[in-house]
C-alpha positions in Angstrom: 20.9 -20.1 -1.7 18.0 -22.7 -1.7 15.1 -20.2 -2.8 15.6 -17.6 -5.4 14.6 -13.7 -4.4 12.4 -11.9 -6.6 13.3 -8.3 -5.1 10.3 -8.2 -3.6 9.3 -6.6 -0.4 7.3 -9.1 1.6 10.2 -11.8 0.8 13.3 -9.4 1.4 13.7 -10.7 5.3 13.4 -14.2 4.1 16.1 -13.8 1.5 17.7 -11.7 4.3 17.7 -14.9 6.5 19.0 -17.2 4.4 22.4 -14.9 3.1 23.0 -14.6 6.9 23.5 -18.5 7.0 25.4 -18.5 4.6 27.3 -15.9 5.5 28.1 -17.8 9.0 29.1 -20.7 6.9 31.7 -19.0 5.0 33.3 -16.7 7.4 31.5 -13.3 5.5 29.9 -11.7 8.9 33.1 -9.8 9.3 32.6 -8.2 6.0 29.5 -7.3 6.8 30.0 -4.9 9.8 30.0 -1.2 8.2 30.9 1.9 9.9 28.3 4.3 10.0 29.3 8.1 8.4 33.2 6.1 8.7 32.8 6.4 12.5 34.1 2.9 14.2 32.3 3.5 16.9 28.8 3.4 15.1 29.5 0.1 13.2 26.9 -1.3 12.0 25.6 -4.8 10.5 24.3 -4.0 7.1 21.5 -7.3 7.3 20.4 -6.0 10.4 20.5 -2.0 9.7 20.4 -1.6 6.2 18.2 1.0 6.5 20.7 2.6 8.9 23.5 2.4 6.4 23.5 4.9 3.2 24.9 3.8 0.0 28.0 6.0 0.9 28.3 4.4 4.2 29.0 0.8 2.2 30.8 2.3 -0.7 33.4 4.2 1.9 34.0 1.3 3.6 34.4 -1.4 0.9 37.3 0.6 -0.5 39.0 -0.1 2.0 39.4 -3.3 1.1 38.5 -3.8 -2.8 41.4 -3.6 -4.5 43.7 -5.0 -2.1 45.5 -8.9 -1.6 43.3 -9.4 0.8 40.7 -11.9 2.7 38.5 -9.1 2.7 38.6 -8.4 -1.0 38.3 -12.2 -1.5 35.5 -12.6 0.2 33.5 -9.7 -1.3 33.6 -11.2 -4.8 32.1 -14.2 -3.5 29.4 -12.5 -1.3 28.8 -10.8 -4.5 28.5 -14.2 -6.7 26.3 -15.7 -4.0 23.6 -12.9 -3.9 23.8 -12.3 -7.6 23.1 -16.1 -8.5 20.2 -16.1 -5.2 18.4 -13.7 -7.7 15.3 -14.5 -10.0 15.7 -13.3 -14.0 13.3 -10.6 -13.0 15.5 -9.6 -10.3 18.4 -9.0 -11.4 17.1 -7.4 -14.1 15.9 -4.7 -11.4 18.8 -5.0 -10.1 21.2 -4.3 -12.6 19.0 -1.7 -14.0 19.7 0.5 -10.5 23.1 -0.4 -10.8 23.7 2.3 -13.6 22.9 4.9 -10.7 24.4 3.1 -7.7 27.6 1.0 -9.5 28.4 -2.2 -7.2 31.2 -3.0 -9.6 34.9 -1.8 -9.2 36.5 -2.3 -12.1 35.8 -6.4 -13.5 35.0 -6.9 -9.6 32.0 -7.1 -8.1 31.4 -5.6 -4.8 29.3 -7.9 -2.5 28.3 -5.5 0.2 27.4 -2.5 -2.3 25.1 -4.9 -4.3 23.8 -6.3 -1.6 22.9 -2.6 -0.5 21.4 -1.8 -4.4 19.1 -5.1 -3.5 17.5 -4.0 -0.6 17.0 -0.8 -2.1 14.5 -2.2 -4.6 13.0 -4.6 -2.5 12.8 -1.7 0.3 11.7 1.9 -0.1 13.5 3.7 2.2 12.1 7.0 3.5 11.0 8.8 6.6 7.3 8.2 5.4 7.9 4.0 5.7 8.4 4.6 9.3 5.0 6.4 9.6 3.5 3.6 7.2 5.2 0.4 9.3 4.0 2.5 12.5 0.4 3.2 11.5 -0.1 -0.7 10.2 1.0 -2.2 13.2 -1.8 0.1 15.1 -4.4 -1.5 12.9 -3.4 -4.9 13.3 -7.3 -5.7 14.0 -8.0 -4.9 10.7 -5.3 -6.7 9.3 -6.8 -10.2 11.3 -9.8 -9.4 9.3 -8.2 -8.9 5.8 -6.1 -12.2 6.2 -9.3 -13.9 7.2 -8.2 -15.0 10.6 -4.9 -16.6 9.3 -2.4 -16.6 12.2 0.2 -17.6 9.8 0.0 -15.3 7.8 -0.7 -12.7 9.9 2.6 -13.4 11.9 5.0 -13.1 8.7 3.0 -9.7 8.1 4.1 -8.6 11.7 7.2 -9.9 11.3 8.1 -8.2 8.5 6.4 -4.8 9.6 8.8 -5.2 12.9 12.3 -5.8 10.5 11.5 -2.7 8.7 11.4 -0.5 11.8 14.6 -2.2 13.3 16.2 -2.1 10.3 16.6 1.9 10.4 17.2 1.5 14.1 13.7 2.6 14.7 11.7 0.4 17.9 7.9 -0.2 18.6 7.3 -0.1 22.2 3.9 -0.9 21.9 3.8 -3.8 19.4 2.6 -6.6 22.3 -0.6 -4.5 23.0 -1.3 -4.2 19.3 -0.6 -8.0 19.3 -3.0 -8.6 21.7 -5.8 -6.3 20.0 -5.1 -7.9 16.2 -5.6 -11.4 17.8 -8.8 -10.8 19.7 -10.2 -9.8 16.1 -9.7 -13.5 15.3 -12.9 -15.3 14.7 -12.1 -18.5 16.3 -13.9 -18.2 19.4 -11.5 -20.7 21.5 -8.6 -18.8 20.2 -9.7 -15.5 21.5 -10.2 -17.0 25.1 -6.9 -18.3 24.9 -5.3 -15.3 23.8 -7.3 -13.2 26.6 -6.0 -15.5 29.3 -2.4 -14.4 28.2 -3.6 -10.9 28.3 -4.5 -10.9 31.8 -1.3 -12.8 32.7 0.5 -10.4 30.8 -1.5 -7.2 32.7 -0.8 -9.2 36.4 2.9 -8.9 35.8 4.0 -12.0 34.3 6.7 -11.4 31.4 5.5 -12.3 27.7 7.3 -10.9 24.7 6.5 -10.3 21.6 7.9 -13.0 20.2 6.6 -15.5 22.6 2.8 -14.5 22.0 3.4 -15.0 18.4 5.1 -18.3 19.2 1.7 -18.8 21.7 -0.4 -18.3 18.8 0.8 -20.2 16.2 1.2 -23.3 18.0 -2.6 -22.8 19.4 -3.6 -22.1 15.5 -1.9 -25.3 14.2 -3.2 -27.3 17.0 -6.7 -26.4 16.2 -6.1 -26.3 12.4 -4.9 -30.0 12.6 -7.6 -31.0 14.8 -10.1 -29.5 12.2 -11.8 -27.3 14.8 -10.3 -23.7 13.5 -13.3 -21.1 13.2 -16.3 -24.0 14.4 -18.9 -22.3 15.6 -20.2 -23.3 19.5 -23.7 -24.7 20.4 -24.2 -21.3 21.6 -23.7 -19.6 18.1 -25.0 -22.7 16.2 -28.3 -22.5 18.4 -28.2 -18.0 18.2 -27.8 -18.9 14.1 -30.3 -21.1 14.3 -33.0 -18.8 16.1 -31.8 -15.9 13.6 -33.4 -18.2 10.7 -36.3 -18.9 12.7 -37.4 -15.3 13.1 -36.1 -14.5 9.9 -38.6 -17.2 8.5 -41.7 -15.8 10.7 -41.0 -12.2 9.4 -41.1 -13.6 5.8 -43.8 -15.5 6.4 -45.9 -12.5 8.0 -45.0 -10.5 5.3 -46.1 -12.9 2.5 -49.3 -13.3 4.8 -49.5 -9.2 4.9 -49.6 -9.1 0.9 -52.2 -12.3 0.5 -54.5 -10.2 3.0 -54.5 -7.5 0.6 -55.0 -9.3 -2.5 -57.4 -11.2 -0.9 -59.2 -8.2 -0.1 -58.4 -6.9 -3.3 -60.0 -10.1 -5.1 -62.7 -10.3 -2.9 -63.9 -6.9 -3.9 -63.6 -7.9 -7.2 -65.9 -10.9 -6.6 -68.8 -8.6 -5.2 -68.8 -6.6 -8.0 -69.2 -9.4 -10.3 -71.6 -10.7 -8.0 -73.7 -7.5 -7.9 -73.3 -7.3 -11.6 -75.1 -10.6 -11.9 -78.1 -9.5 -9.5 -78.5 -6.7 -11.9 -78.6 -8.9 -14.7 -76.0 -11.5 -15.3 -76.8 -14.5 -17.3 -77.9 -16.1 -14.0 -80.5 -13.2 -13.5 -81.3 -12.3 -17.1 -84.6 -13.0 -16.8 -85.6 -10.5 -14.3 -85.2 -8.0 -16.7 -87.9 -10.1 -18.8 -90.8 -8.1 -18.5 -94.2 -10.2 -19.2 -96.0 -9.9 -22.3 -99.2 -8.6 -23.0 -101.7 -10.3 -21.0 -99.4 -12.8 -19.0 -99.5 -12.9 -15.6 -97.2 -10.2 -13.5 -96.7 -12.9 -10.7 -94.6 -16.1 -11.0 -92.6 -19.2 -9.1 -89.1 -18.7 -9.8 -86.3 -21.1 -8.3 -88.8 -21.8 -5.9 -89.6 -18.2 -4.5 -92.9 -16.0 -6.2 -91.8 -13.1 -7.5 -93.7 -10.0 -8.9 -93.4 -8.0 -11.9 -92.5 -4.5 -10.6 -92.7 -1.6 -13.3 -90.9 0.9 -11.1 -87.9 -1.3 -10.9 -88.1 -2.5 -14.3 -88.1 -6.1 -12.9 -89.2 -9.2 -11.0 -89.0 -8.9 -7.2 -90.1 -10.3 -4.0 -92.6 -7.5 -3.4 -95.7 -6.7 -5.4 -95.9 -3.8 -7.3 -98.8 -2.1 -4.8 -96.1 -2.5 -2.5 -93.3 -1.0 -4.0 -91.3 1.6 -2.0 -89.7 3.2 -5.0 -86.8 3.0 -6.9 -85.1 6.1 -5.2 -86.0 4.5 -1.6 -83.2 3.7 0.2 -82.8 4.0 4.1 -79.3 4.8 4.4 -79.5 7.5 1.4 -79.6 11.6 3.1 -82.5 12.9 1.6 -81.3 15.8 0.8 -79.4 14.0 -1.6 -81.9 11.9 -2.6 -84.4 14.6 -3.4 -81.7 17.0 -5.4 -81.6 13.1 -7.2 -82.3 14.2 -11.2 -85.6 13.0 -12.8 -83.9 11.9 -15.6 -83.8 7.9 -15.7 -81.2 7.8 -17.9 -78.5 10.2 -15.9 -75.7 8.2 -14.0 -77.1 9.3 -10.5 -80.6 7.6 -11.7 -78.6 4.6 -13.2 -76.9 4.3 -9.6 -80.0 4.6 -7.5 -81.4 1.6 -9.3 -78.6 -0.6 -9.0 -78.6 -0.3 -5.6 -82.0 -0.5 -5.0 -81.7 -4.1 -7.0 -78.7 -4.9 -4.9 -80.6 -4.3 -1.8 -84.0 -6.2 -3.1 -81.8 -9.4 -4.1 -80.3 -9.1 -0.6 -83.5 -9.8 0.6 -84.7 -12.2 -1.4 -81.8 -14.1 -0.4 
């Protein structure tokens, strides 16, 4: 056989495929029809039904034949030579390892149809719980779209395979076209989805799709578009929708940054006033306010071209003249209730205050 099986499950209907033409080609289909529980009237065909067909079901039936001078027996040592060399190292490796609990020799022969039965049985777990399993993926076929990243190829074989598993233990999905149609409307290729809905409502108006032919319908659209390199290209209508989401996503950024400037702005600008006020009480712009005159020097002079006036309440030179002083504790906003429960002593924080914003408010007008 051209590609070697590796027991594994998602390649078990390929190899299955392939020992069916070969089969055809050397007269083994014959061999391959097996009575189920020895009844003639339930034959089976053990590629088609192997889940159908027990162990026993293939072991009764092959001796029959085995160990007679027959076509039959003939042609079962072949079949068995054919599947045995159409296996990988690694699978016949699991193979022959079942083979110590289910034997497909007899005697030096080998028994075609019983090994071909010990194959599927390590490629294929057989229990009631696969049905439920085949059953409960092909209901979620949607997600599935998803997972395999819109791949209609690849999706297919998955259904395909899902659909073999079922009919192989004689088991059918009546509902497998509608979960076709809801796993290819998760596709992301826009132009795809249309073309899969208009085959839906065809499909709902009476006319007569099967499941084979939508999968047939959708892979040719797939390759067509794949080929044509427009598979999963977004519209004008998305580009310009993507385009407008960037847009408002940059604004809302942008507002934000804006937002947090504002406040450090504000932050910073506080900052600056108290630096400023800092040097109207006495930077090293303002130092020499605090100057007081000496001994016998004028209390009046021209400063930065403004006349200012030695004020021994404030402790400093100001625009008004001492005989006009208000008072260091003056202050029209201040309650004076507060003002007047104001300690005497010059040197107390809520003295210290008081004069700091009386300076504050005397610069301010001087400016």
């Amino acid at each position: 056989m051209p590609i070697e099986f590796d027991c594994d499950s998602e390649n078990l209907p390929l190899f299955l495929a392939q020992l069916r033409d070969r089969a055809a080609v050397y007269d083994w289909l014959a061999l391959l029809l097996i009575p189920k529980d020895g009844n003639e009237e339930m034959t089976k065909d053990l590629i088609e039904s192997y889940g159908e067909l027990s162990y026993e079901d293939v072991k009764r039936h092959s001796e029959t034949y085995v160990n007679s001078e027959t076509r039959s027996a003939q042609d079962s040592v072949m079949l068995y030579l054919c599947i045995m060399a159409s296996l990988t190292e690694a699978g016949q490796k699991k193979v022959r390892s079942r083979g110590l609990t289910y034997p497909f020799m007899s005697g030096d022969k080998g028994v075609g149809t019983l090994l071909l039965k010990v194959v599927v049985m390590v490629a294929h777990v057989d229990t009631r719980a696969t049905v439920t399993q085949v059953r409960t993926k092909l209901s979620s076929l949607d997600k599935t779209m998803k997972d395999m990243d819109s791949d209609i190829e690849k999706f297919n074989d998955h259904v395909l395979t899902l659909a073999t598993k079922l009919q192989s233990r004689g088991e059918a999905t009546h509902d497998l076209l509608v979960n076709l149609f809801k796993g290819y409307k998760a596709c992301k290729d826009a132009e795809f989805v249309d073309y899969i809905k208009k085959k839906e409502d065809f499909y709902e108006e009476g006319g007569d799709v099967s499941y084979e032919q939508l999968m047939d319908w959708a892979l040719n659209k797939y390759r067509a578009r794949v080929e044509n390199e427009q598979w999963c290209q977004r519209t004008t209508e998305e580009e310009t929708i993507i385009a407008l989401q960037a847009q408002v996503k940059k604004l809302l950024s942008s507002a934000r940054a804006d937002k947090k400037g504002g406040k450090e702005g504000k932050s910073k600008g506080k900052s600056k006033g108290k630096v400023k006020a800092s040097d109207r009480k006495g930077g090293a712009s303002n130092e020499w306010k605090k100057v007081a005159p000496k001994e016998g020097e004028p209390t009046t002079k021209q400063e930065g071209g403004k006349e200012w006036h030695w004020c021994s309440k404030h402790k400093a030179w100001t625009k008004h003249k001492e005989s006009e002083c208000k008072g260091i504790d003056f202050k029209p906003s201040y309650d004076r209730a507060k003002k007047e429960s104001k300690p005497k002593n010059s040197n107390s924080p809520s003295m210290k205050l008081a004069q700091a914003l009386a300076a504050i408010s005397d610069d301010e007008d001087d400016e």
